[in-house]
C-alpha positions as CSV (number, residue, x, y, z in Angstrom):
1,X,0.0,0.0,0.0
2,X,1.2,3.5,-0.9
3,X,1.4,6.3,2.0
4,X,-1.5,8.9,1.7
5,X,1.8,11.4,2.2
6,X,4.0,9.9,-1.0
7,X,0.5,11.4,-2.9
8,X,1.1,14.3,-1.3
9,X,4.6,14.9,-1.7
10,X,4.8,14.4,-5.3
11,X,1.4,16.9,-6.4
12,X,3.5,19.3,-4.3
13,X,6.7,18.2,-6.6
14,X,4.8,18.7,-9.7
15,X,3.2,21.9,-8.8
16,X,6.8,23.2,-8.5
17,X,7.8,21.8,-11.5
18,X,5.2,23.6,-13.0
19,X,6.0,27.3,-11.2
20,X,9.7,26.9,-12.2
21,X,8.5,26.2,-15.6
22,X,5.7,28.9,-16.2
23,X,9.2,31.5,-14.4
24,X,11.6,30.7,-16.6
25,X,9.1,30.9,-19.9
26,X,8.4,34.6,-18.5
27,X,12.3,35.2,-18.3
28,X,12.6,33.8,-21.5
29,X,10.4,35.8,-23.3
30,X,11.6,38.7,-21.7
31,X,14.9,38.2,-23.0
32,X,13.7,36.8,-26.2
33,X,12.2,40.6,-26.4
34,X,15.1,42.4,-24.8
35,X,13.0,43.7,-22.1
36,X,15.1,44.7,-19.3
37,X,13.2,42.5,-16.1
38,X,14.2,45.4,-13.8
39,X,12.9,48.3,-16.3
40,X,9.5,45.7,-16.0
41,X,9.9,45.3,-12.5
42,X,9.7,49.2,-11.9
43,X,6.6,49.8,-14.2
44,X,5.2,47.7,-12.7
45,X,5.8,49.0,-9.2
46,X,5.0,52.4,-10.3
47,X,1.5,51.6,-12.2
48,X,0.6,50.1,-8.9
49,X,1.2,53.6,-7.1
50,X,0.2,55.5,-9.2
51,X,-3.5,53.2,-9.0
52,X,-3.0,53.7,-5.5
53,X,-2.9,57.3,-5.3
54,X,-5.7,57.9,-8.0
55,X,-7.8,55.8,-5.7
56,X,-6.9,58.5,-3.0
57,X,-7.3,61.1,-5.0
58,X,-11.4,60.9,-5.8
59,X,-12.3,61.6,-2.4
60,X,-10.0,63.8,-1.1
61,X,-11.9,66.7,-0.2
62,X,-9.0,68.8,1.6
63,X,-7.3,71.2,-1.1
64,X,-3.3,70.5,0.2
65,X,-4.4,66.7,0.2
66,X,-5.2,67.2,-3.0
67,X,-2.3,68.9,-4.1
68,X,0.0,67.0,-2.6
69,X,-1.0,63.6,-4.3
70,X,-1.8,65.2,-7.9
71,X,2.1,66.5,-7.4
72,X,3.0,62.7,-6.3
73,X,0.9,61.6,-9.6
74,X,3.0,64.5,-11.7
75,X,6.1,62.8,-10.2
76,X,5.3,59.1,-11.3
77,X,4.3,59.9,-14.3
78,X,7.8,61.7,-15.1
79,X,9.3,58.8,-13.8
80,X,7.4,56.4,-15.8
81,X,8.4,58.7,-19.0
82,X,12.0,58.2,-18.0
83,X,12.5,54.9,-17.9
């Protein structure tokens, strides 16, 4: 008889299998394209703040709240320009 753990063990093996697989295709292509993973890395980071602060933004209500995040949006958007 097999151990209800062995069954266990190996779907965990093959889900790994799978992540490393599915990782290194993304790598791959992003090579293949000559796309920089950090340069992706930091888009990415910045299109998530800059979500973050347009959600804050609608409903502000004070006017230096306001100010101050449309000048943080102002800055991630130069900073998305530059790279």
């Amino acid at each position: 008889m097999s151990d209800a753990g062995e069954g266990l063990v190996d779907a965990e093996a093959r889900l790994q299998e799978q992540l490393d697989a599915r990782e290194h295709e993304k790598r791959r292509r992003g090579l293949a394209a000559g796309v920089d993973p950090e340069k992706l890395r930091a888009r990415e980071s910045l299109r998530l703040a800059k979500s973050e602060l347009t959600r804050q933004l609608t409903p502000a209500t004070h006017p230096i709240r306001r100010t101050q995040l449309e000048a943080a949006l102002a800055e991630l958007d130069r900073r998305m320009a530059a790279i």
